[in-house]
VOGU-3710 file (C-alpha; in Angstrom, 3 decimals, decimal comma):
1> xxxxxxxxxx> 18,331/-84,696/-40,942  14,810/-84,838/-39,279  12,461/-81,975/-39,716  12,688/-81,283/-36,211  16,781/-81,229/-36,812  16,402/-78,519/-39,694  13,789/-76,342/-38,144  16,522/-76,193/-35,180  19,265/-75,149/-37,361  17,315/-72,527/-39,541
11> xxxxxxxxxx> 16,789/-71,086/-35,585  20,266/-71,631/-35,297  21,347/-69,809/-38,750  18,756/-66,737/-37,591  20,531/-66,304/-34,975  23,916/-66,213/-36,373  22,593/-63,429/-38,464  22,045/-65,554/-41,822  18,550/-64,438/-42,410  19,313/-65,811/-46,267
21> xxxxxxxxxx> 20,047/-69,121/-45,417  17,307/-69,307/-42,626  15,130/-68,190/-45,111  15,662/-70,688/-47,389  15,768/-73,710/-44,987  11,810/-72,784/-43,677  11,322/-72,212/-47,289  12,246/-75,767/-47,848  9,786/-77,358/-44,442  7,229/-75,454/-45,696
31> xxxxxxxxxx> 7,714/-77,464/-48,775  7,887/-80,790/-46,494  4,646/-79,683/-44,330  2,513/-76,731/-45,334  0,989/-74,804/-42,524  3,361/-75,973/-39,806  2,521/-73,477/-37,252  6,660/-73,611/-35,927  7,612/-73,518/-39,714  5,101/-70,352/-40,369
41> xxxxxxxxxx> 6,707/-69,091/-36,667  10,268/-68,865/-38,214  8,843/-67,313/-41,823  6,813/-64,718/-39,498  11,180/-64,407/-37,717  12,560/-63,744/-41,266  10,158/-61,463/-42,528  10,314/-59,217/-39,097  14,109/-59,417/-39,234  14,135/-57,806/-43,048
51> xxxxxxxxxx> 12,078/-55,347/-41,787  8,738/-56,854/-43,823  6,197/-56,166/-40,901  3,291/-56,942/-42,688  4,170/-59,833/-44,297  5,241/-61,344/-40,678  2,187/-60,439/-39,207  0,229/-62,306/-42,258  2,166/-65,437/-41,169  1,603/-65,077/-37,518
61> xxxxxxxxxx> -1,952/-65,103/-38,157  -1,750/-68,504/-39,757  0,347/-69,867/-37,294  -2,037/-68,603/-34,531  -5,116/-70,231/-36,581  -2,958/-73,458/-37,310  -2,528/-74,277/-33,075  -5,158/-72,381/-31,354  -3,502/-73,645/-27,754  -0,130/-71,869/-28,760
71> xxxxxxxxxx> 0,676/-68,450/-27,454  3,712/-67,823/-28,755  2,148/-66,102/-32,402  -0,378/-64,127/-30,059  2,489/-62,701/-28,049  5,076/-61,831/-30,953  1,831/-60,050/-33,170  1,299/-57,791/-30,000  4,845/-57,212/-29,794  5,132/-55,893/-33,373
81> xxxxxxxxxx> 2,143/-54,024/-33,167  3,252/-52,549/-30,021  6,077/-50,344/-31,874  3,208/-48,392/-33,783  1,565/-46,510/-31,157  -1,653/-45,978/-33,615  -1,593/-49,854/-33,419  -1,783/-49,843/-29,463  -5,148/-50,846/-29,267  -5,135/-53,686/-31,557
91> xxxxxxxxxx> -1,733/-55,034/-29,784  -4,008/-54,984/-26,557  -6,376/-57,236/-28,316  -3,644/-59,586/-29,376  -1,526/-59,784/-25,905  -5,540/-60,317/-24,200  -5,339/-63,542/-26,622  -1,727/-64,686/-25,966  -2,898/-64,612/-22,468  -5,978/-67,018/-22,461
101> xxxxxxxxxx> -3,974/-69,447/-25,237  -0,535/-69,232/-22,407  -0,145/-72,436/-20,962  3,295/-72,965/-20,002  4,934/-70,633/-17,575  7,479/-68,881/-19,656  4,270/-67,736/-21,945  2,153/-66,705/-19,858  4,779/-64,738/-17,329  5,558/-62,867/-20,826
111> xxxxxxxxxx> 1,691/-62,478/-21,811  0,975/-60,964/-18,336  4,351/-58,729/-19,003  3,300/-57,494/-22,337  -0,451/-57,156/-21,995  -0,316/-54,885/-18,389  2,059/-52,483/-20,202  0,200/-52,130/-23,288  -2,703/-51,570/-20,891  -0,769/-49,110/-19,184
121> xxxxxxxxxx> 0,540/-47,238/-22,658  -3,256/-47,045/-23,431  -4,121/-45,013/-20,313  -5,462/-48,128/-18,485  -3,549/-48,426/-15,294  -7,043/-50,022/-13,398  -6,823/-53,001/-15,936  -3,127/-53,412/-16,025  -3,179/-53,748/-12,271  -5,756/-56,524/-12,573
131> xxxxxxxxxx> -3,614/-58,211/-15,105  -0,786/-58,094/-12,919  -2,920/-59,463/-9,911  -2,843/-62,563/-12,213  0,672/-63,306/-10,895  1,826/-65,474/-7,839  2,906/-63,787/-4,819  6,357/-62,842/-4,998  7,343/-65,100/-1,738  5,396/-68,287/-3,217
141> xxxxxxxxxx> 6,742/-68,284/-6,762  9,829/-69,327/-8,277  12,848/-67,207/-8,831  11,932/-65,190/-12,620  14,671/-64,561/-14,974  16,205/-61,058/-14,351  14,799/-58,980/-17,365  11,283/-60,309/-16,389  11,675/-59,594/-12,723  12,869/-56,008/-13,912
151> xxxxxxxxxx> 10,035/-55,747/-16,355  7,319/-56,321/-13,301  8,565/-54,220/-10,730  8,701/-51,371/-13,059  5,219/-52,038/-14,340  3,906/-52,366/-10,315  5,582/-49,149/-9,735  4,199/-47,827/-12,840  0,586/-48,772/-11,662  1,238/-47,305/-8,496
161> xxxxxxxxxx> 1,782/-50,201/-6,273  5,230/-48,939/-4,978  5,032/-51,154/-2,297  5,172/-54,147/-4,406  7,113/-53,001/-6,794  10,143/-52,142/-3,371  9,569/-55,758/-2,670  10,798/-56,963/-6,338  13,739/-54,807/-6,593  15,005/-55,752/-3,382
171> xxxxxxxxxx> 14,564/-59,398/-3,955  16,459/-58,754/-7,086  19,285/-56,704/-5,134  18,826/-59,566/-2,297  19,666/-61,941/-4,617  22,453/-59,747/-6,691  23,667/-57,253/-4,758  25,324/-55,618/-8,090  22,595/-55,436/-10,121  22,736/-51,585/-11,236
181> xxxxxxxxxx> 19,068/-51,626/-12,729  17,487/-53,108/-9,636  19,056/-50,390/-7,280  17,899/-47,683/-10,001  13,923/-49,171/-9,365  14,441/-48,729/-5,684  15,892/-45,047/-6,156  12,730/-44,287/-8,446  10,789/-46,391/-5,823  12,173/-43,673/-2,784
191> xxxxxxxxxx> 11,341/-40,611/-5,098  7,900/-42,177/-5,366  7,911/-41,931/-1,572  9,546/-39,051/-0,843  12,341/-40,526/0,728  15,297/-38,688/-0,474  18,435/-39,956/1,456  17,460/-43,284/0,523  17,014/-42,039/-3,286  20,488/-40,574/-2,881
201> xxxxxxxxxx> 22,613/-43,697/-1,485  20,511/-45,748/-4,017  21,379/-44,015/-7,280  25,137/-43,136/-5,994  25,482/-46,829/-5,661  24,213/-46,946/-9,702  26,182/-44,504/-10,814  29,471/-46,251/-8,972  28,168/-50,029/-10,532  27,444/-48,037/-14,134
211> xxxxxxxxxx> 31,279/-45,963/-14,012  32,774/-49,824/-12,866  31,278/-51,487/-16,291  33,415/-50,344/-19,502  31,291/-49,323/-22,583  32,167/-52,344/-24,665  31,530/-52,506/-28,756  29,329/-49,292/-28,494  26,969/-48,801/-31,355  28,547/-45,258/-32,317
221> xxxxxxxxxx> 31,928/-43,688/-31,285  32,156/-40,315/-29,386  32,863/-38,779/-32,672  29,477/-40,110/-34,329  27,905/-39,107/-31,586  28,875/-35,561/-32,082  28,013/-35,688/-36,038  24,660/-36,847/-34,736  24,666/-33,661/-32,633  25,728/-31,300/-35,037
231> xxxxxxxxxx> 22,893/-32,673/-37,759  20,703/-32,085/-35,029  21,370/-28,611/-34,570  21,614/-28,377/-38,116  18,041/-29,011/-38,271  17,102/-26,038/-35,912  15,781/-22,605/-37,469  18,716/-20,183/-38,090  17,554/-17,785/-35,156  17,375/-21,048/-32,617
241> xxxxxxxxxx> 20,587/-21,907/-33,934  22,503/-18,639/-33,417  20,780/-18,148/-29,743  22,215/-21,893/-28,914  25,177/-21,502/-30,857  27,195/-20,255/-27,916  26,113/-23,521/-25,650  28,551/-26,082/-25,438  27,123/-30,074/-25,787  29,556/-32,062/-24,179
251> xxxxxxxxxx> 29,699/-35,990/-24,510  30,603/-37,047/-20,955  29,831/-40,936/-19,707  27,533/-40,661/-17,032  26,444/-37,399/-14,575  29,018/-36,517/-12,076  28,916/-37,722/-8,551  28,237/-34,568/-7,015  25,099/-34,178/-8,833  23,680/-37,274/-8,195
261> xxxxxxxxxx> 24,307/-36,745/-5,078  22,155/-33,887/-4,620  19,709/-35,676/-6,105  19,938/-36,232/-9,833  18,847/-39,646/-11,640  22,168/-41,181/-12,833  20,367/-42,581/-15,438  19,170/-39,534/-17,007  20,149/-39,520/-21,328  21,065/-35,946/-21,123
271> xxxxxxxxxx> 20,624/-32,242/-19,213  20,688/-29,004/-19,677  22,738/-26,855/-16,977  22,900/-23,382/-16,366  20,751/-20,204/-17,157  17,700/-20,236/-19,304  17,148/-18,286/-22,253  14,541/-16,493/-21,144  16,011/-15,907/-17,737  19,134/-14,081/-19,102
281> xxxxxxxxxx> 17,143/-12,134/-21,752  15,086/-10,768/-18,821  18,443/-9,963/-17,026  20,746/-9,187/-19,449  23,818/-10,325/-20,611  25,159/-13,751/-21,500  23,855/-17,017/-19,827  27,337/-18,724/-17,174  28,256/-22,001/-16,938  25,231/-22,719/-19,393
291> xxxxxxxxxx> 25,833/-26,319/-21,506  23,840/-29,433/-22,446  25,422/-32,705/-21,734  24,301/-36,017/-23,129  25,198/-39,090/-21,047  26,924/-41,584/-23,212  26,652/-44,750/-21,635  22,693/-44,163/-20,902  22,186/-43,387/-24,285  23,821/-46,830/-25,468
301> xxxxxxxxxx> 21,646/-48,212/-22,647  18,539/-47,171/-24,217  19,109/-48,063/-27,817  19,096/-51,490/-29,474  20,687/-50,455/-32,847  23,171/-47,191/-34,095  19,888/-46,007/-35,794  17,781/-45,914/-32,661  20,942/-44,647/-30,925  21,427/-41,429/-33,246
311> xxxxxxxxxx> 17,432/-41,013/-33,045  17,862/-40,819/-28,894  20,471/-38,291/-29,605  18,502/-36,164/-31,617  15,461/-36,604/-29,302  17,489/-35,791/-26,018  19,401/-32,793/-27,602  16,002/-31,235/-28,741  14,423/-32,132/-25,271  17,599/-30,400/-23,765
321> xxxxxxxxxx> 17,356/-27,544/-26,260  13,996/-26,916/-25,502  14,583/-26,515/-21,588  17,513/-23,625/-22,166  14,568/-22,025/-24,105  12,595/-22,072/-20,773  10,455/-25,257/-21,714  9,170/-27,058/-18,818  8,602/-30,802/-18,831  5,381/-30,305/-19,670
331> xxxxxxxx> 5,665/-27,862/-22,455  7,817/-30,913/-23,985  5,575/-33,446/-23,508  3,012/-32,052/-25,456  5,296/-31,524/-28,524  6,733/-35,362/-28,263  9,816/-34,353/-26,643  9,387/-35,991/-23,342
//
């Protein structure tokens, strides 16, 4: 078997989910070649698999020193560093680099991707708008793969360019007329613009595409879900906990039509309903129809892993929590609940 042969199938056994045996096969080319930037490249995927960040980032540094023309080390470094937000900054530095190294298309549509939305995270919206000036006019280039024509029109909208960013969603609905996410940026798109009939019929045609698709192998069962839940409010101080105690969290798919139709995301993780804290203290008696309800097919949407899944519980219950206690949006914000 050719190196060329074996570095394909220690891809192939990464992928499979035998980290072990991929492991050993680069172990074995770096053996044949030392400082093979594409061998170093898969050492740098094993290590970040395992969960050994700094080790991976040690090995995309050779590989970015061992081919200074290849982008590919730049943009994976910024990616990793990206998931620290104390290591923002540096990412920045890192997707600036896989940038001016990107030569073939694929790398540099990614480097633009990742470098205007770490510029954006940053509090740079000026520069990521510049970076995303970089791209071809959305008439004179070729058709992008989906989850990068999602990832730009969100990032032009995020900029503030919601004309553009109208243009790319429809395109995308244009050219897939089911495509749930795309008619979600064109609802967010007509809230941007005040244009709330055509939020409406955008995100009730989400919510019908999102009921249509079955939650298939989700990462945690309804009943998880709840244990999640009840840790959660486990975690509360006893006072909190008997105030909330007499609020029901329901586990429901998605929000109900009726709401969305008066206006509500469909895409929203979770919501409170119902009377304040505060409100009925002022009043007196008990809160009515008061409940929290966490969207569970959002919530598996927005998680890569049943970890990050019960951590978006826990987030979205405490967000929730915090708005029957009179908490505005801004009053969660500032205490990382947003």
């Amino acid at each position: 078997m050719s190196f060329d042969d074996e570095l394909e199938r220690a891809w192939d056994l990464l992928e499979a989910g035998d980290e072990p045996g991929a492991r050993r096969l680069a172990e074995k080319l770096y053996g044949d070649d030392p400082g093979h930037p594409d061998v170093l490249l898969i050492q740098a995927a094993c290590c970040r698999q395992t969960g050994a960040v700094e080790d991976a980032l040690k090995l995309l540094e050779q590989a970015a020193q061992a081919d200074l023309n290849w982008a590919a080390p730049e943009i994976w470094t910024a990616e990793i560093l990206s998931e620290n937000p104390e290591r923002r900054s540096e990412a920045l530095q890192h997707a600036a680099a896989a940038l001016d190294r990107a030569e073939e298309e694929e790398e540099f549509l990614e480097a633009v991707a990742l470098k205007a939305g770490l510029e954006i995270d940053v509090g740079k919206p000026t520069a990521a708008r510049k970076t995303l000036a970089e791209l071809p006019p959305l008439q004179a280039g070729a058709a992008l793969p989906p989850a990068l024509a999602l990832d730009f029109a969100h990032l032009f909208l995020e900029v503030g360019d919601v004309d553009e960013a109208m243009q790319r969603f429809a395109a995308m609905v244009d050219a897939d007329g089911g495509d749930a996410d795309a008619w979600h940026g064109l609802g967010l798109c007509a809230e941007a613009r005040n244009e709330e009939a055509e939020k409406r019929r955008a995100w009730l045609r989400v919510l019908a595409l999102d009921a249509e698709k079955p939650l298939t192998s989700p990462l945690l069962s309804e009943g998880q879900m709840a244990d999640v839940a009840e840790a959660t409010l486990r975690e509360l101080p006893p006072r909190v906990r008997d105030l909330i105690a007499h609020v029901p969290i329901l586990i429901v798919d998605l929000p109900a039509r009726d709401e969305v139709d008066k206006g509500l995301d469909p895409r929203l993780l979770g919501l409170f309903a119902g009377s304040p804290y505060p409100d009925v203290s002022a009043m007196g008696g008990q809160p009515q129809l008061t409940q929290i309800l966490l969207f569970r097919k959002n919530l598996e949407r927005a998680a890569h892993s049943a970890e990050e899944l019960g951590e978006q519980i826990r987030i979205t219950l405490l967000h929730e929590t915090g708005h029957f206690f009179g908490m505005s949006e801004e009053d969660l914000a500032e205490v990382g609940l947003d």
